[in-house]
N, C-alpha and C positions, 0 to 999 in steps of 0.2 A: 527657483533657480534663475541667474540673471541671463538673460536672450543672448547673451556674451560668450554664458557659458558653455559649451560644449555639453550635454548630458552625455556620462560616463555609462558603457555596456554593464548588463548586467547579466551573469552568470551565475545556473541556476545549481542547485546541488540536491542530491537524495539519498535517503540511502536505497541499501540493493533488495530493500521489500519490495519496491516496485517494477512490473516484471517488463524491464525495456530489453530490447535487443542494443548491440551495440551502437550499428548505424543509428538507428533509432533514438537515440541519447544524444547522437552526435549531433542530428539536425536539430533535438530540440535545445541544446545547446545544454545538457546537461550533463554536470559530475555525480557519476554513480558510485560515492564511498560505500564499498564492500562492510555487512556485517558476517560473522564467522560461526562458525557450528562445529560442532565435534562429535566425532563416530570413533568411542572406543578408545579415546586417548588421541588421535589423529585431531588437529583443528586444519578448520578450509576454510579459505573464502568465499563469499558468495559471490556470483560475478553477473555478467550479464544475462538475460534469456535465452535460454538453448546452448551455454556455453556450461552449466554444473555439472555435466556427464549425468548416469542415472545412480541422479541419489536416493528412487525412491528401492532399489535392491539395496542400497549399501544401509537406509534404515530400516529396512524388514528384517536385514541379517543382525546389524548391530546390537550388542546389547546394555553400553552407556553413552545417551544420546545427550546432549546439550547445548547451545546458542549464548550468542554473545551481541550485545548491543555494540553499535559504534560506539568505538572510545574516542575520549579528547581530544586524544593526541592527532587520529585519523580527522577529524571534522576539522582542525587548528589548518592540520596541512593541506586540505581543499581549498575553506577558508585564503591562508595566505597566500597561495599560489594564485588565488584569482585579484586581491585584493594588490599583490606586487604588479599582477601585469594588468591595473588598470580598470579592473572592471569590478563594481559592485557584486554583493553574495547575497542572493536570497536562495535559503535554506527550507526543503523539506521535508518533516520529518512522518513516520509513520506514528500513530497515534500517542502520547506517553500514558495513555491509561495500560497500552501493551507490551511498551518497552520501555526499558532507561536509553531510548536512543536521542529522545528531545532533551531530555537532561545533560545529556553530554553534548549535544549543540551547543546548549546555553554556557555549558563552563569553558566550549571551548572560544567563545563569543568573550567568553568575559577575560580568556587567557590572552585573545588578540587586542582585547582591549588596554590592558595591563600593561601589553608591549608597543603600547602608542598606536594603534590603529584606530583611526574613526567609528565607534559604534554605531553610528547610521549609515553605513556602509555594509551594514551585516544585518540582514532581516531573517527572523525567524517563525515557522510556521509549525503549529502541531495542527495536523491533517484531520484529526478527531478519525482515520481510515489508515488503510493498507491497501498491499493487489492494486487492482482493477482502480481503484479509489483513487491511488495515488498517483497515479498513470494519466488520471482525470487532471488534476491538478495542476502537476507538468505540463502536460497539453493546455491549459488553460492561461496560462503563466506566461508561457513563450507567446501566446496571442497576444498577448495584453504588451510584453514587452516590443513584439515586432509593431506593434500598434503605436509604441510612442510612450507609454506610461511611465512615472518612474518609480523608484523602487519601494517609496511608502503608497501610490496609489493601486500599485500591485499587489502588496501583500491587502490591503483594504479589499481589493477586489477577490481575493482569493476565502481571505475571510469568510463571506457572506457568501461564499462558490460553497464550502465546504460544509454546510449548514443545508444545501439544497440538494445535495448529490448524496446517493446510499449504497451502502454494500448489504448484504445479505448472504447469508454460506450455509453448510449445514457441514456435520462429520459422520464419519464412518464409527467413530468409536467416544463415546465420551469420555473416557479416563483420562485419555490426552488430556481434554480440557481439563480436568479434573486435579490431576494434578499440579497443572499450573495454578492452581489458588482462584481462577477466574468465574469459576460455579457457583451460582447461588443454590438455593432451597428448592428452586422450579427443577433447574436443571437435572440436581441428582435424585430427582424423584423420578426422573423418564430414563434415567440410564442404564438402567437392569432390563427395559422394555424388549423384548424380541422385536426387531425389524421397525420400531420406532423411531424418528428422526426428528431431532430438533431442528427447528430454521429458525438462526439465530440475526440480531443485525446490529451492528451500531450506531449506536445511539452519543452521539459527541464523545464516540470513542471511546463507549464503553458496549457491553454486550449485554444484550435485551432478547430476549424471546421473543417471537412473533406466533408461531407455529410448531403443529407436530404431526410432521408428514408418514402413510404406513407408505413402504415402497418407494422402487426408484420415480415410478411414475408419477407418484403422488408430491415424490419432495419436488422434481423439476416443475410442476405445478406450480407447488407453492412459491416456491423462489418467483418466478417469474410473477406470479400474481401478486408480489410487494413493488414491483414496479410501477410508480407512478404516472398519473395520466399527461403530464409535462413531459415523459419522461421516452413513450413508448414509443415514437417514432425516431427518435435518435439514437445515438449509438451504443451496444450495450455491452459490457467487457467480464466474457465467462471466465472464471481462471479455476485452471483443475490443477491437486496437490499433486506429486506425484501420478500414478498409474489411475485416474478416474473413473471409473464407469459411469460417474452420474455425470461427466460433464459434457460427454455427447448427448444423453438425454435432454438436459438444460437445453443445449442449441436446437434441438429438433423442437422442444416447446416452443421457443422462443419464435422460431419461424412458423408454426402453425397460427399460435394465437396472435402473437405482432408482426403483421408478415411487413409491416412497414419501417422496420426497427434492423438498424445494421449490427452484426455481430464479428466481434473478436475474441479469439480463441485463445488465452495465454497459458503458459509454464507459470504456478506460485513460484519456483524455487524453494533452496533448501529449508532456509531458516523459517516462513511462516508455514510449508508443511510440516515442518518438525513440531513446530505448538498445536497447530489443529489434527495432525496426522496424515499421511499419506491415503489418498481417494478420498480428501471432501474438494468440495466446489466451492466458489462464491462467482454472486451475480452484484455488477456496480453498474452505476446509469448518475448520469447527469443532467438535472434541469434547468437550461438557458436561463442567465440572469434576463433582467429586461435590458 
């Protein structure tokens, strides 16, 4: 860009897998397009952290439960409203090996495009994560932007961010997973197990096995022992689905064995407790580029 010209803001966009608080979203200058869920014929939005009332009663009672990715339409309209008042869109998205939600980034990318908007004004990321993960990313994003970068050095930089940072989770019930189509051969072989717990992780956004923990004690363990040695003094992001038990567990690990290691507590919300089920955990961490 010529020294002349002015570098345009850029505004950052996600959707609402990732668990921010309002305030929170607002500082890091980001649009949280809502994706939606339905209990029973009812559809909702998801909204910000600590703002879905308790949806983990309204799925324990429910008995036809289902999710919705962000549509076009929704991405189009964050999209243009950032791009009319001036400011570049870098977009991200929660992983698309787990939703059609990058999918609909991209057609709504290509809908602004159609309408004569600048395609390099529109940057797209698939997270290869969720949660905790994607919380990482946000945070890493608005560094780089308040630092001066512009919007292809940011997604470059994010790129090679999302490649070093890991989630890890485990659940209360495999069938959740199960019927999401997301279970391999490993999986459905542990899921009759009494009091067995898979720890599961992504892997560029898709799900790997690591572990199979007996007990709450045992899984908070494990989780926490995928944590990287880059990894264990900085800050680590528990996110419980609904009602947890294991994710007070998680933090008491995490402070005995990493006592140097800062911990954040989040709300998953509706939509990714509804795929893994209400009381699993995930643990995320981030390893400082150079």
């Amino acid at each position: 860009m010529s020294e002349d010209v002015p570098a345009r803001p850029i505004g950052i966009v996600c959707d609402s897998s990732a668990p921010l608080k309002r305030a929170e979203a607002a500082a890091l200058g980001c649009t949280l397009v809502s994706m939606h869920y339905q209990v029973d014929g009812v559809r909702r939005a998801e909204v910000y952290e600590g703002e879905n009332d308790d949806y983990d009663t309204l799925f324990r009672n429910g008995k036809i439960l289902g999710t919705e990715a962000v549509f076009q339409s929704a991405w189009a309209k964050a999209f243009r409203r950032l791009l009319e008042g001036g400011s570049d869109v870098l977009c991200i998205t929660m992983s698309s090996r787990l939703s059609g939600t990058y999918r609909s980034a991209k057609e709504a990318r290509a809908q602004l495009i159609a309408e004569g908007f600048d395609g390099e004004r529109i940057a797209l990321l698939d997270s290869w994560t969720t949660s905790g993960g994607l919380v990482f990313l946000v945070q890493r994003a608005r560094r780089l932007i308040v630092g001066g970068a512009t919007l292809e050095e940011t997604l470059s930089e994010l790129e090679g961010a999302r490649a070093r940072q890991g989630i890890v989770f485990t659940v209360p019930r495999l069938d959740v997973l199960k019927r999401s189509g997301r279970l391999g051969a490993t999986r459905r072989a542990v899921a009759g197990k009494l009091d067995r717990y898979l720890i599961m992780m992504l892997d560029q956004g898709g799900i790997r096995d690591v572990d199979v923990a007996h007990g709450t004690t045992a899984v908070a363990r494990s989780l926490v022992k995928q944590v990287p040695e880059g990894a264990r003094d900085g800050l680590l992001i528990v996110t419980g689905y609904g009602n947890s038990a294991a994710t007070g567990a998680v933090v008491e690990c995490i402070k005995r064995r990493l006592p140097q290691a800062e911990v954040s507590v989040r709300d998953g919300g509706p939509v990714v407790s509804l795929h893994l089920g209400v009381g699993s955990v995930s643990l995320a961490w981030d390893v400082p580029g150079e």
